[in-house]
DSSP file (Angstrom, degrees, kcal/mol; ACC not computed):
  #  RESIDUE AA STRUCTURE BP1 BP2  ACC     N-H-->O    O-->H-N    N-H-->O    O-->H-N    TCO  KAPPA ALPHA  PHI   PSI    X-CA   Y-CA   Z-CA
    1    1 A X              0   0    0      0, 0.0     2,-0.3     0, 0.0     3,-0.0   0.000 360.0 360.0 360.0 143.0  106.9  -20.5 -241.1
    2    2 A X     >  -     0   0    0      1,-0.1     4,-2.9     0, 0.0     5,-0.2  -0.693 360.0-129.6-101.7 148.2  104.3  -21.7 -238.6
    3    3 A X  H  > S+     0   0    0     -2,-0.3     4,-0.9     1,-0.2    -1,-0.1   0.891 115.9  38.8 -36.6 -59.7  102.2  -20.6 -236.2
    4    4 A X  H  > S+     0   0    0      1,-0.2     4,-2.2     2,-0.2    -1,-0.2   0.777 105.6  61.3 -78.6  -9.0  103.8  -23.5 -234.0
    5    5 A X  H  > S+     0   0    0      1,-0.2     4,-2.2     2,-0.1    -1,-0.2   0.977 104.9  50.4 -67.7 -36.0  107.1  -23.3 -235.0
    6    6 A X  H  < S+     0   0    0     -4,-2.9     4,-0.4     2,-0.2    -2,-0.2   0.682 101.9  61.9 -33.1 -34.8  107.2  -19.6 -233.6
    7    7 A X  H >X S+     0   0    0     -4,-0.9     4,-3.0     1,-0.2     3,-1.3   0.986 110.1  44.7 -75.9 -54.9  105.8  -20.7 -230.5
    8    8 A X  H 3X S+     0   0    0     -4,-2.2     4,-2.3     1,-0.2    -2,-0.2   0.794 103.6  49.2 -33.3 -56.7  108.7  -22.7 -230.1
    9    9 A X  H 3X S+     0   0    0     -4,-2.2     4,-0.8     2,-0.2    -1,-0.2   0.488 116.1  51.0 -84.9  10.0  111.6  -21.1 -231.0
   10   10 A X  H <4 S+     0   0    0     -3,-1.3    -2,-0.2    -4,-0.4     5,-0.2   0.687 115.6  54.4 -96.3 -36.0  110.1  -18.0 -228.4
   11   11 A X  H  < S+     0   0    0     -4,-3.0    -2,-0.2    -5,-0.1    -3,-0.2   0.982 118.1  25.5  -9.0-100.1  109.8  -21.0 -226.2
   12   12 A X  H  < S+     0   0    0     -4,-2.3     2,-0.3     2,-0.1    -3,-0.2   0.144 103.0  78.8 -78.3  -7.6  112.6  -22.0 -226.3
   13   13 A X     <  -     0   0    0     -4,-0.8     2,-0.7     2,-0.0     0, 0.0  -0.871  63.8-135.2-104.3 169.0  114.9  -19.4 -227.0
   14   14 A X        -     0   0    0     -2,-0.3     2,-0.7     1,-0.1    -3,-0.1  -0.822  23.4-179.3 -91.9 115.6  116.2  -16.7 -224.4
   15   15 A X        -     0   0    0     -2,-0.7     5,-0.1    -5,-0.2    -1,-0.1  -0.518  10.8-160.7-111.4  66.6  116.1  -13.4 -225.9
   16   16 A X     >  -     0   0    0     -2,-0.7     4,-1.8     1,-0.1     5,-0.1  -0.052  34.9-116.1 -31.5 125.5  117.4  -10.9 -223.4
   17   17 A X  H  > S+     0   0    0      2,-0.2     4,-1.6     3,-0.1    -1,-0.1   0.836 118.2  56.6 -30.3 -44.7  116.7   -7.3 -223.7
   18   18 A X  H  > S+     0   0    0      1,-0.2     4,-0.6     2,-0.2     5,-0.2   0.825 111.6  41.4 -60.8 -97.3  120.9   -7.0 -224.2
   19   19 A X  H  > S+     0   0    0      1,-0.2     4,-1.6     2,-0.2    -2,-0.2   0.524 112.2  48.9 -46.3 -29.2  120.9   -9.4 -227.1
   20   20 A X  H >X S+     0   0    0     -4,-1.8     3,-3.2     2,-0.2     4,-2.0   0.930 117.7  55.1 -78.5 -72.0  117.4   -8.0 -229.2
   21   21 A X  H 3X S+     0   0    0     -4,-1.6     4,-1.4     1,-0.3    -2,-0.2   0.554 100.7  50.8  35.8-105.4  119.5   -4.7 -228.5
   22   22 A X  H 3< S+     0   0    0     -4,-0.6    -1,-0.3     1,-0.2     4,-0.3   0.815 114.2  43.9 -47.1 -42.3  122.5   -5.7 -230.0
   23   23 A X  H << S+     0   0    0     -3,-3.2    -2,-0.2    -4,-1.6    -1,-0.2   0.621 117.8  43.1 -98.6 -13.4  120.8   -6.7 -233.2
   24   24 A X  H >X S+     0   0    0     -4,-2.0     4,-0.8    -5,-0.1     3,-0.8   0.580  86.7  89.9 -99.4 -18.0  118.5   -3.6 -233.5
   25   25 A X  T 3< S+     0   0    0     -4,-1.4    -2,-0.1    -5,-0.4    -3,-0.1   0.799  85.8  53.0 -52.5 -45.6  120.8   -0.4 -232.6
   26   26 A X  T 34 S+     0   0    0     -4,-0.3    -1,-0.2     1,-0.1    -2,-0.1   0.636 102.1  56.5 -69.5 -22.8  122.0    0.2 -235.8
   27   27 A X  T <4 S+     0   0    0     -3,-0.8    -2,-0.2     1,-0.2    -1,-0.1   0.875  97.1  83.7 -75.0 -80.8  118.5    0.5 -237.5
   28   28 A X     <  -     0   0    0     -4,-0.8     2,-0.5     1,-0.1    -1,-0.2  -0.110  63.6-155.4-105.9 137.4  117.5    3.0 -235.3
   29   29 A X        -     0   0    0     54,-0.1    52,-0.2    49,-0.1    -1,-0.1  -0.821  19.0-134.5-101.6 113.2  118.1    6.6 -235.3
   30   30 A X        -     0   0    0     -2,-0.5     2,-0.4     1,-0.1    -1,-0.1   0.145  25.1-165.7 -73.1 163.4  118.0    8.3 -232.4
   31   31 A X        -     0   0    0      1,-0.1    -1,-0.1    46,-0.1     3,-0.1  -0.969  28.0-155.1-129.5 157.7  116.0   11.7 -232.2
   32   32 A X  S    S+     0   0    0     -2,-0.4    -1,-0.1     1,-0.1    -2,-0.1   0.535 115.1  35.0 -25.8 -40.6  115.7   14.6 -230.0
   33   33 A X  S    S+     0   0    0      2,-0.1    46,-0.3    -3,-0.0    -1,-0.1   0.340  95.7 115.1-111.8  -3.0  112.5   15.2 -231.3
   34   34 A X        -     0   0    0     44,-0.1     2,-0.3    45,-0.1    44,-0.2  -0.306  52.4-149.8 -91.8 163.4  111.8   11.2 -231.6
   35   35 A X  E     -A   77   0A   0     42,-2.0    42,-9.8    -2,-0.1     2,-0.3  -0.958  11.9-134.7-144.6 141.5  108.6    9.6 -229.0
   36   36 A X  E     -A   76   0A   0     -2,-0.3     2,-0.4    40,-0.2    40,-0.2  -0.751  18.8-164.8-103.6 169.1  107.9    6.6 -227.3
   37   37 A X  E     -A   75   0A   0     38,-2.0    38,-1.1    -2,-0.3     2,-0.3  -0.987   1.5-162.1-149.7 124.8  104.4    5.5 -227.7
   38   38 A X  E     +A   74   0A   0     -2,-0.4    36,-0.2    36,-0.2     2,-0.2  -0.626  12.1 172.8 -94.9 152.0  103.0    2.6 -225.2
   39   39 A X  E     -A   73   0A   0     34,-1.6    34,-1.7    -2,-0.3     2,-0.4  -0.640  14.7-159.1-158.1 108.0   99.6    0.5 -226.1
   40   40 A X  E     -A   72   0A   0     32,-0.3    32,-0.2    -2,-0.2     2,-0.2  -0.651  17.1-179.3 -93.5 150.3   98.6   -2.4 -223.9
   41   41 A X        -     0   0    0     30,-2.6     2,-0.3    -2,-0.4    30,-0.1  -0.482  24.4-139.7-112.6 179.8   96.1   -5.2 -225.5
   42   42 A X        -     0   0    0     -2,-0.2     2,-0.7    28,-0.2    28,-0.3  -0.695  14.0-142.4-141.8 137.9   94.5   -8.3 -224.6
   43   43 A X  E     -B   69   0B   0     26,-3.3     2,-0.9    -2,-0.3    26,-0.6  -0.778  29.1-124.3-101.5  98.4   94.3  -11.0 -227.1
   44   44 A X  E     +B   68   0B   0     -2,-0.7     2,-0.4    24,-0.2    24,-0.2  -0.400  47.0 152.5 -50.0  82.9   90.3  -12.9 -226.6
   45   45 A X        +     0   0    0     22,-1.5     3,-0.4    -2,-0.9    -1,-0.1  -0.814  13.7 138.1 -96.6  69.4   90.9  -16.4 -226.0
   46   46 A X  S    S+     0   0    0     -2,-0.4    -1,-0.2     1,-0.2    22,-0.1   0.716  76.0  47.1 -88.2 -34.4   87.8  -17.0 -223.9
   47   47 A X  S    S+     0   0    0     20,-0.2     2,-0.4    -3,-0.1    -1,-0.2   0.358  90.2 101.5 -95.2  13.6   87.2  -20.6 -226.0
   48   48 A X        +     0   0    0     -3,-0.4    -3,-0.1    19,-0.1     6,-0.0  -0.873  43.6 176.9-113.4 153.3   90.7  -21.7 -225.7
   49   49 A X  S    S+     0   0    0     -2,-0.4    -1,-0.1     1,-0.0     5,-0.1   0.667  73.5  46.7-106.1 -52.5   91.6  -24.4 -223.0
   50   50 A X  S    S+     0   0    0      3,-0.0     2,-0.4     2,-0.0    -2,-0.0   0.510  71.8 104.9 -85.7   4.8   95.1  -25.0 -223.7
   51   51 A X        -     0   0    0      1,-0.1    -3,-0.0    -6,-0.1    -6,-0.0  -0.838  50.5-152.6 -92.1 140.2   97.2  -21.9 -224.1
   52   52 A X  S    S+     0   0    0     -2,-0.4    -1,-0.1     1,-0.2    -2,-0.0   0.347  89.9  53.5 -20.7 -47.8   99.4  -21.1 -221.2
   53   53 A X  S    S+     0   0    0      2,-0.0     2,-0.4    16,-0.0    17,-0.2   0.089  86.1  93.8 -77.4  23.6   99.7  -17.7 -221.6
   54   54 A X        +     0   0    0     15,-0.1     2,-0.3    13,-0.1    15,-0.2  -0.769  52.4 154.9-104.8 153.5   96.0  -17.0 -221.7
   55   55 A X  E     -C   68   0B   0     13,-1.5    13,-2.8    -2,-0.4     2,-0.8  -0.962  49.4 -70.6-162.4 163.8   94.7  -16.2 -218.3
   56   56 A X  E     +C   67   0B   0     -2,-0.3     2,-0.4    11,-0.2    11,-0.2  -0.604  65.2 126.7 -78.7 115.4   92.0  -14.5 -217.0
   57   57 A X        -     0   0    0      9,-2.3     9,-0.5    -2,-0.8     7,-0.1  -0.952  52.4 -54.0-137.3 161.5   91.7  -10.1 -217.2
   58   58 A X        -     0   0    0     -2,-0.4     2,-0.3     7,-0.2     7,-0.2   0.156  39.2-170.3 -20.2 126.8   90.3   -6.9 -217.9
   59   59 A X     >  -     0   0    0      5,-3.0     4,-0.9     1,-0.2     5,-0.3  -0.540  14.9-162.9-132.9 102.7   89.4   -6.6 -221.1
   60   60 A X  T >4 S+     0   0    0     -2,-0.3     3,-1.2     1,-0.2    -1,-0.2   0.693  91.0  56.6 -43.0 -37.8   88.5   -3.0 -222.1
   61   61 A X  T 34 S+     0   0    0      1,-0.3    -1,-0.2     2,-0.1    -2,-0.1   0.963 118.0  34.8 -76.9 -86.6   86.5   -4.3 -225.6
   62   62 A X  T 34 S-     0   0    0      1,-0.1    -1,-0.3     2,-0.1    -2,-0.2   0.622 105.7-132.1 -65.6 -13.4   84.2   -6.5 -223.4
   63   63 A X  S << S+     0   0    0     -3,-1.2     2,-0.3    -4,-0.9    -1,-0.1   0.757  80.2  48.0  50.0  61.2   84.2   -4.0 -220.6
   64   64 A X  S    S-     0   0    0     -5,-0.3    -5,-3.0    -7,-0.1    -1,-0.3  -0.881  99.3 -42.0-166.2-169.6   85.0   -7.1 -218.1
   65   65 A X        +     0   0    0     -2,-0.3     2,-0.2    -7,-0.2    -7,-0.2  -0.733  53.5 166.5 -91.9 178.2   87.2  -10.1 -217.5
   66   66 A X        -     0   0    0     -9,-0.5    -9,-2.3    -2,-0.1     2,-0.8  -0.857  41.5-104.0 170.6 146.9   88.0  -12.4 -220.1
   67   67 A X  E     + C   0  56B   0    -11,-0.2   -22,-1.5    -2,-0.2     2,-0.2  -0.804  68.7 104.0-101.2 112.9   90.5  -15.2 -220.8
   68   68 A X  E    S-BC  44  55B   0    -13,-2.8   -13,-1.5    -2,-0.8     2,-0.3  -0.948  70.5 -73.4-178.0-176.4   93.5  -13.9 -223.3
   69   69 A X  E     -B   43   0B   0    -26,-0.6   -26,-3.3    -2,-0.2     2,-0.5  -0.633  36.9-143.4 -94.6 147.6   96.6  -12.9 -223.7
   70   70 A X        -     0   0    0    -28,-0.3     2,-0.2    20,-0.3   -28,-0.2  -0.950  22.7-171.6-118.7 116.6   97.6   -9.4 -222.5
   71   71 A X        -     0   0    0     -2,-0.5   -30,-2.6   -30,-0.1    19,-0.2  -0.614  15.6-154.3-104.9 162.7  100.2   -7.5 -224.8
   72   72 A X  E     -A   40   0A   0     17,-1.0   -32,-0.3   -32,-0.2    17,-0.1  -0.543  16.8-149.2-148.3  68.1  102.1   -4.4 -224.4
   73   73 A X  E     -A   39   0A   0    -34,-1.7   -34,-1.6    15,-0.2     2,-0.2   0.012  11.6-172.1 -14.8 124.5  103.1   -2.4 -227.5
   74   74 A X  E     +A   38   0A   0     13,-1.6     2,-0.3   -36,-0.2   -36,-0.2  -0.632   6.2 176.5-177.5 126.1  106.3    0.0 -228.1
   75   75 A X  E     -A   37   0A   0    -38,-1.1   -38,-2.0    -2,-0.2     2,-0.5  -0.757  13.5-159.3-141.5 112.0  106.5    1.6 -230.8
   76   76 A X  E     -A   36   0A   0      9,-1.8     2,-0.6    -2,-0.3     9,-0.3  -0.895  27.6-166.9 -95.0 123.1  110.1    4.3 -231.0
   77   77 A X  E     -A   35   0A   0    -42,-9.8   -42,-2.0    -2,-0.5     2,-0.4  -0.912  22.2-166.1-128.0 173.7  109.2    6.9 -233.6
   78   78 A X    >>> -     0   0    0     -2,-0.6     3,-1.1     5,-0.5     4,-1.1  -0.637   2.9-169.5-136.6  79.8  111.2    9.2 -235.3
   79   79 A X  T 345S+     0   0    0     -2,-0.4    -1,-0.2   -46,-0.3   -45,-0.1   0.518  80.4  58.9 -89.0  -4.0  109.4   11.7 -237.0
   80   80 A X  T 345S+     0   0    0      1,-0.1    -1,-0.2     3,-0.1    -2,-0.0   0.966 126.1  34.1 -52.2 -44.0  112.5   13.8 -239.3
   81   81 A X  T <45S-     0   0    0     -3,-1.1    -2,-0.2   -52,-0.2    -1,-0.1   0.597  94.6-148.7 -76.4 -15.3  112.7   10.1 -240.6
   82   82 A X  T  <5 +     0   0    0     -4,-1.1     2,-0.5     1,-0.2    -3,-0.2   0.456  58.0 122.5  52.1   6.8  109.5    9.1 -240.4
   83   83 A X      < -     0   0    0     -5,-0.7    -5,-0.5   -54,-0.1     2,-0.3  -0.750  37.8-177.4 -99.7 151.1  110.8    5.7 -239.7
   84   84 A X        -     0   0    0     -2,-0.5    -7,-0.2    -7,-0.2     2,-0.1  -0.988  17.6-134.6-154.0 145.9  110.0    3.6 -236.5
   85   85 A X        -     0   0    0     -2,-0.3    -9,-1.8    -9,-0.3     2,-0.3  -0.344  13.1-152.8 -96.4 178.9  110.5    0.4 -234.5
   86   86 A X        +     0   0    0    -11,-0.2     2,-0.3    -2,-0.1   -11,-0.2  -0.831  16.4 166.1-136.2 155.2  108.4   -1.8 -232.8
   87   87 A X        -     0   0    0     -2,-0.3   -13,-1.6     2,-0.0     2,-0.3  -0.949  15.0-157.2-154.2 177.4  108.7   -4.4 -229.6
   88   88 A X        -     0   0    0     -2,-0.3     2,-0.3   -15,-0.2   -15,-0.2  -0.945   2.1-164.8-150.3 163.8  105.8   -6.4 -227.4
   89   89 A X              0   0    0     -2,-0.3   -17,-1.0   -17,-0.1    -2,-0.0  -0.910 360.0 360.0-137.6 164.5  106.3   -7.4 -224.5
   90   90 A X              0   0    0     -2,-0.3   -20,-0.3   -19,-0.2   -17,-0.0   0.467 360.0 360.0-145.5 360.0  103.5  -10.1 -223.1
């Protein structure tokens, strides 16, 4: 699969918090004991012209602005299982 077919079908499809949801609840097993864990990013596209999401922001790594993408990481973990999911938001 390709880079640009991906772009597309995130494009172009809607993927609602309800629907990803629906199609992940059964993988995960909820814990008492289970943590969420946040991490925001920014992806360094200072040389690119044409991306859309890229815009200018903070970037801790350069300790300045910069042109990229800004990500958001969350990560459910579940430590009896040791298994855990993942999301982004951007």
């Amino acid at each position: 699969m390709s880079h640009d077919a991906i772009n597309r079908y995130l494009r172009d499809d809607r993927l609602t918090p309800r629907l990803i949801w629906e199609n992940v609840r059964s993988q995960i097993q909820a814990s008492a004991h289970g943590y969420v864990v946040f991490d925001d990013t920014v992806l360094d596209k200072n040389f690119s012209h044409k991306i859309e999401l890229a815009r200018r922001q903070y970037g801790g790594n350069a300790h300045g602005l910069i042109k990229g993408i800004g990500l958001l990481n969350c990560v459910y973990v579940n430590p009896e299982t040791g298994r855990y999911a993942c999301g982004y938001l951007r």
